[in-house]
C-alpha positions in Angstrom: 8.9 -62.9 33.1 8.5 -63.3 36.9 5.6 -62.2 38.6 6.3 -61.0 42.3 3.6 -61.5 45.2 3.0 -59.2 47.8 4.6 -61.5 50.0 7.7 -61.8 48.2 8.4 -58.6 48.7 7.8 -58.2 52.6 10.0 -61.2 52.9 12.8 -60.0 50.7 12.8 -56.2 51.2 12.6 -54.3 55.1 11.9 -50.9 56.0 15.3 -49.6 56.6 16.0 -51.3 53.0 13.6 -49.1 51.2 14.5 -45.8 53.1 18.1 -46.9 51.5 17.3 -47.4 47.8 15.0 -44.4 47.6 17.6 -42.8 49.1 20.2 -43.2 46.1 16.8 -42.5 43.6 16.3 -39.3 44.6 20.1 -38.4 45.0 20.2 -39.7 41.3 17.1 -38.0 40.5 18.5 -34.6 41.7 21.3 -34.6 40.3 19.8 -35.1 36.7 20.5 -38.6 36.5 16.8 -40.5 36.7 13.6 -39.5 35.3 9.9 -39.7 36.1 6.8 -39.9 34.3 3.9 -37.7 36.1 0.3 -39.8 36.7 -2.4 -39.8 33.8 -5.9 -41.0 35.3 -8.1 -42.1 33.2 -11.9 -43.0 33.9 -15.1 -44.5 32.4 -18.0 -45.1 34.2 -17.0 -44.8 37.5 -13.8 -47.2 36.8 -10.3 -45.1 37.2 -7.0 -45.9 35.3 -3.9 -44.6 37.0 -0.2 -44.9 35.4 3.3 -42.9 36.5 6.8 -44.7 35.9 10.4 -43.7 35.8 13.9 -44.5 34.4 16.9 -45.3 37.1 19.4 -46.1 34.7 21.9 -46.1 38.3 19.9 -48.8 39.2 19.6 -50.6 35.6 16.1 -50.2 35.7 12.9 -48.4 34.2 9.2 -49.2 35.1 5.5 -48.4 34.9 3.1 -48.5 38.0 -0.5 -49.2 36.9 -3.4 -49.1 39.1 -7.4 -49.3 39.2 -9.5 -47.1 41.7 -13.0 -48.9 41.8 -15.3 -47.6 44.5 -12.6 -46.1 46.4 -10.5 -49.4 46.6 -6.8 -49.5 44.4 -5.4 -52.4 43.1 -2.1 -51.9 42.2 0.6 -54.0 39.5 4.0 -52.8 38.6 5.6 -53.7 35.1 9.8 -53.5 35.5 12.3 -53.3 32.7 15.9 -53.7 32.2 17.9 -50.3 31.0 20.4 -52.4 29.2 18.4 -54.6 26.7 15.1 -53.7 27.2 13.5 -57.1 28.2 10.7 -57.2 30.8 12.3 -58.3 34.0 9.0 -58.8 36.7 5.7 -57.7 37.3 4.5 -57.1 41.0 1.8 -56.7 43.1 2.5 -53.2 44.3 0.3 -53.1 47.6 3.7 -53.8 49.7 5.7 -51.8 47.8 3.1 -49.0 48.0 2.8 -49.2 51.9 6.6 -49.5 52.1 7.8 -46.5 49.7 5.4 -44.2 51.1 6.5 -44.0 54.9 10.1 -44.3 54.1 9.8 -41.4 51.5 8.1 -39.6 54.9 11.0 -40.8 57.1 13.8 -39.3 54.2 11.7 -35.8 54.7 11.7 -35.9 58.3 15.6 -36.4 58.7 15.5 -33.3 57.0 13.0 -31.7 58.7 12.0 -32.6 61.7 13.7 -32.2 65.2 16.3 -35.3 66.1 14.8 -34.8 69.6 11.2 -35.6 68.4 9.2 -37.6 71.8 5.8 -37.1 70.1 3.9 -38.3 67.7 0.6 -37.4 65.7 -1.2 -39.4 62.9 -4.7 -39.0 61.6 -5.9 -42.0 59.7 -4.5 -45.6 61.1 -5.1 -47.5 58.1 -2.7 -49.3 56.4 -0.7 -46.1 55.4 -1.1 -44.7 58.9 0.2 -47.7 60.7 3.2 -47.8 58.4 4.2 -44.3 59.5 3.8 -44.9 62.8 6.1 -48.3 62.4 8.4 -46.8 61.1 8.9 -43.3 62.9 8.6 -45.5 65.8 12.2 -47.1 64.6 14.0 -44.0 63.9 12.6 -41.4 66.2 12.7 -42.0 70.3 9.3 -41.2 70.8 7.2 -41.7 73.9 3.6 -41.9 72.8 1.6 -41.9 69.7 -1.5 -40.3 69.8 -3.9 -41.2 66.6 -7.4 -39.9 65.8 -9.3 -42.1 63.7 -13.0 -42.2 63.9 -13.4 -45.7 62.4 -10.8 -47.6 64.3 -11.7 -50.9 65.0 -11.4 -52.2 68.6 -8.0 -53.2 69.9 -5.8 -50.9 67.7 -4.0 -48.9 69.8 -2.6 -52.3 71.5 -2.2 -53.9 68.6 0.2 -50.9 67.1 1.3 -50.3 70.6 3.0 -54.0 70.0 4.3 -53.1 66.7 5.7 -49.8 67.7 7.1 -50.3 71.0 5.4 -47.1 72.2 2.6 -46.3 74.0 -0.4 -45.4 71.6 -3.5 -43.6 72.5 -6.9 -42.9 70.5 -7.8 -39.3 71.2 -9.6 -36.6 69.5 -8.4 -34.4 67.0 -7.4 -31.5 69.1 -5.9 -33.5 71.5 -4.3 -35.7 68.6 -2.2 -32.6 67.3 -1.5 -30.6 71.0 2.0 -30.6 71.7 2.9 -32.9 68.6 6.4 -33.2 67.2 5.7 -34.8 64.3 1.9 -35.0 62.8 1.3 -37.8 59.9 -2.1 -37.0 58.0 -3.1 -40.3 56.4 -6.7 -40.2 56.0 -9.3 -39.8 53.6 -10.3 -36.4 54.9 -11.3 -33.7 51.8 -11.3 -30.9 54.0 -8.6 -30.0 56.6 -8.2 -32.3 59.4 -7.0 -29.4 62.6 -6.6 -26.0 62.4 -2.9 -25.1 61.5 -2.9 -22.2 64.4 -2.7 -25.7 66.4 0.4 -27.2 65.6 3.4 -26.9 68.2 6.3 -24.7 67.2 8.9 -26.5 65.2 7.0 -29.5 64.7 7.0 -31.5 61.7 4.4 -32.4 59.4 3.9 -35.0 56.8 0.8 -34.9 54.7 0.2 -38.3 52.9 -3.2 -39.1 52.5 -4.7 -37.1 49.3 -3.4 -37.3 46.0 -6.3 -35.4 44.1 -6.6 -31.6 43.4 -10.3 -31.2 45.1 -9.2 -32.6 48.7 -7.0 -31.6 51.0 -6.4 -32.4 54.8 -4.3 -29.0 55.9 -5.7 -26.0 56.2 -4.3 -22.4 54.9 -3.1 -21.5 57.8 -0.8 -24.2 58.2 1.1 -23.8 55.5 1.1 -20.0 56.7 3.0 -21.1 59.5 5.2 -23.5 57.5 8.8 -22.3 57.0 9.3 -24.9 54.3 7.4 -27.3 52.6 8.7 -30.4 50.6 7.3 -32.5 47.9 9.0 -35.2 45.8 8.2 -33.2 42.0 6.9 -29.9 41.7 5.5 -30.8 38.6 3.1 -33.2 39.7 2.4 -32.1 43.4 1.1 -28.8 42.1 -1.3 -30.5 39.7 -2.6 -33.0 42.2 -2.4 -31.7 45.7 -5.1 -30.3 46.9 -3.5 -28.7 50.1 -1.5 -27.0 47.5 -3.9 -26.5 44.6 -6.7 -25.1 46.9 -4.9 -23.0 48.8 -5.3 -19.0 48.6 -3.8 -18.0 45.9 0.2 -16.6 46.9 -0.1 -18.4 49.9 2.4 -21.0 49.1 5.5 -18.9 47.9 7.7 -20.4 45.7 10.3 -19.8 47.8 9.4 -22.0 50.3 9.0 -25.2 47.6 11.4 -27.6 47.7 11.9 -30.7 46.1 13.0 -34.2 47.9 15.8 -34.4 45.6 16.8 -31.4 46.6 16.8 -31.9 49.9 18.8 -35.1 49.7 21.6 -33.7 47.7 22.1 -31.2 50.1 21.7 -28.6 47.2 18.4 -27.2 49.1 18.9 -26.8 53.4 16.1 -28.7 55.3 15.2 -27.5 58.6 17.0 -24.0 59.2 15.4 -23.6 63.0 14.1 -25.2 66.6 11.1 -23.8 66.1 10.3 -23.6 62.6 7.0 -25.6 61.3 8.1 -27.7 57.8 5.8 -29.4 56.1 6.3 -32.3 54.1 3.4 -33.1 51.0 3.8 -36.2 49.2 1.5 -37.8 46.7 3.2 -40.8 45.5 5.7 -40.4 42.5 6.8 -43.2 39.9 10.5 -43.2 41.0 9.5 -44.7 44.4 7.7 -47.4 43.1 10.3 -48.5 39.8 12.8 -47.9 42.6 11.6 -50.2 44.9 10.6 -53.0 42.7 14.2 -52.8 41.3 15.6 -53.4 44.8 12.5 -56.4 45.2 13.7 -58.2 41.8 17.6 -58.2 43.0 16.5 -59.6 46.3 14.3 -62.2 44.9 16.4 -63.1 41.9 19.7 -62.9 44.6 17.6 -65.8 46.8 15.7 -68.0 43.9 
């Protein structure tokens, strides 16, 4: 069985590639033809376990993601199978495929639902998931600046994602991060709500990435108020772990205004309906991105061995 670096996998598989095959996993997926398996966490003295796969038979493959959460830091390994005998096909480290599959999973939602005219940019947390969003909303949006609050950005980072982006980037605070946005990317490690939702523009767009636990959340109740329509990639498991979700008041979040990526992808559920409508994206990392993607890294790196 072939284990699969990091670097393997930033070599063999872009951007634009992973938008594409988790693409066709959630089309499959919504139309009843791929299955996931929700995250179980499980702890002991203060060490975390984390697992959540799928099955794509379309894509011939089935997988587990398996993770450890030690003083806030994840290390990541994916375990791949074949769908037509069984055998073990790869294991991966998952850090590339976890920075990847998130922002393109964002990038899906905001085809959907954001504006195709979309000039500017917000995004709260410029780590490694932040910068990723801004990447790659950089490539598929024509935006003219991306503003970023992030108290612990180190010195140099606006020029250095400037560089990677190809648009101007400023550091600002939060109110002046989110005034006038057309798209706002929460990737931080915030518990409690990063901006008022009374603050975001009209019709804006906004993806909330950076908590995957019931007990934090980064938007506030009024912003999903305001929010004609919020996506997620599984009910199931977004409304057991999201905490903008889980803590919000209760009947807040109609179920009416729930969809589900697959949905959204299959066309059987409309995305954005309206100029000015606020849609809200909530992602919290599914196991059908990740076998998804490592079934596309394995092709590619068995394709160039």
């Amino acid at each position: 069985m072939q284990h699969i670096t990091d670097d393997m996998i930033d070599a063999a598989v872009s951007p634009q590639d992973a938008r594409q095959v988790l693409l066709d996993a959630f089309r499959s997926f919504g139309h009843g033809q791929a299955a996931m398996q929700e995250r179980i966490r499980t702890e002991a003295q203060g060490v975390k376990l984390s697992t959540l796969g799928a099955v794509i038979p379309e894509q011939k493959v089935a997988g587990a993601k398996v993770y450890t959460t030690i003083q806030g830091q994840f290390t990541f390994v994916i375990v791949l199978f074949s769908t037509e005998d069984g055998r073990a096909l790869a294991s991966f480290d998952a850090g590339a495929i976890t920075r990847l599959r998130t922002a393109a999973c964002s990038l899906i939602a905001a085809r959907h639902l954001a504006r195709p005219g979309a000039r500017q940019m917000a995004l709260f947390g410029a780590g490694v998931q932040g910068r990723a969003h801004a990447i790659q909303m950089a490539q598929a949006f024509d935006l003219e600046e991306i503003r970023v609050c992030d108290p612990y950005a180190l010195p140099g980072l606006a020029a250095d994602l400037q560089r990677q982006c190809g648009t101007p980037v400023r550091l600002c605070d939060a109110a002046e991060t989110v005034a006038g946005a057309d798209i706002v990317v929460t990737a931080s490690r915030s518990t409690t709500p990063l901006f008022s939702g009374d603050q975001l523009e009209p019709g804006c767009f906004v993806a909330a990435i950076g908590s995957s636990l019931p007990h934090t959340r980064e938007l506030d109740d009024r912003a999903l108020e305001r929010a004609a329509r919020i996506a997620v990639e599984w009910l199931p498991q977004t409304l057991r772990e999201a905490g903008d979700l889980v803590l919000a008041r209760p009947g807040l979040v109609s179920p009416e205004k729930l969809v589900e990526l697959g949905a959204l992808v299959t066309g059987a559920s409309p995305g954005r309906q309206s100029d000015d409508e606020i849609t809200l994206y909530k992602s919290v990392g599914v196991g059908l991105e990740d076998v998804a993607l490592a079934g596309l890294a394995w092709q590619r790196v068995q394709a160039g061995a």
